[in-house]
C-alpha positions, 0 to 999 in steps of 0.5 A: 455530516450534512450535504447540501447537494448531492456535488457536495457528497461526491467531492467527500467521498473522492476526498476520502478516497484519496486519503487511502491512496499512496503513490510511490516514485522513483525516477524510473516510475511510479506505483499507487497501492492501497493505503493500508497496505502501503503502511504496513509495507513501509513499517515492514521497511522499518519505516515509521509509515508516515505519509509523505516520506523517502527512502535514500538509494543508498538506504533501499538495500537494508530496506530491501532485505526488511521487507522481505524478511518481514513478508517471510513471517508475515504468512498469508496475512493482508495487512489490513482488517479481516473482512466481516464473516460472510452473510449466510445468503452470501453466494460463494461467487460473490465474496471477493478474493482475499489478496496476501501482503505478499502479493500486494507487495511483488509490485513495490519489491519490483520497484526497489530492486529496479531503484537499486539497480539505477541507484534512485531514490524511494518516495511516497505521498498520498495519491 
């Protein structure tokens, strides 16, 4: 793709940015997780994992209790692509810290019992 100014390029890439975005809200708040995580959290829902969607608050305990077995045999997978291997030059401090779906998930799993508990809804749309 071509840019005809350096403007141009800046505004596809905060585009391609926010594609990868999702925001989840209830009526208590909101929370904006990576994209990839965010998909897989919903399949583990058993939801399909389109963006937009819902969750009815009378749907969010079975959703509840999918996550979570889902996150039990999921071990310390993150839901996304492995990262490449690293470079032989690479120094140890400079390699980023790989984050668990799990770990990715304690937010979301705090926001659905708090849905739970004042009976709200689960929504989510790309940030």
């Amino acid at each position: 793709m071509r840019f005809r100014s350096r403007y141009d390029r800046t505004i596809f890439n905060a585009q391609a940015w926010l594609e990868v975005i999702v925001k989840f809200s209830t009526s208590i708040g909101q929370l904006t997780m990576h994209g990839d995580a965010a998909v897989a959290l919903l399949k583990g829902m058993g939801h399909s994992g389109t963006v937009p969607g819902a969750i009815l608050a009378a749907d969010l305990p079975g959703a509840l209790t999918q996550l979570q077995r889902m996150l039990e045999t999921a071990g310390d997978s993150t839901g996304a692509p492995l990262p490449p291997p690293p470079r032989p030059d690479e120094d140890e401090r400079e390699r980023e810290p790989v984050i668990t779906l799990k770990t990715r998930a304690v937010p979301l799993l705090d926001m659905i019992r708090t849905a739970i508990a004042r009976n709200s809804d689960l929504m989510w749309e790309r940030g």
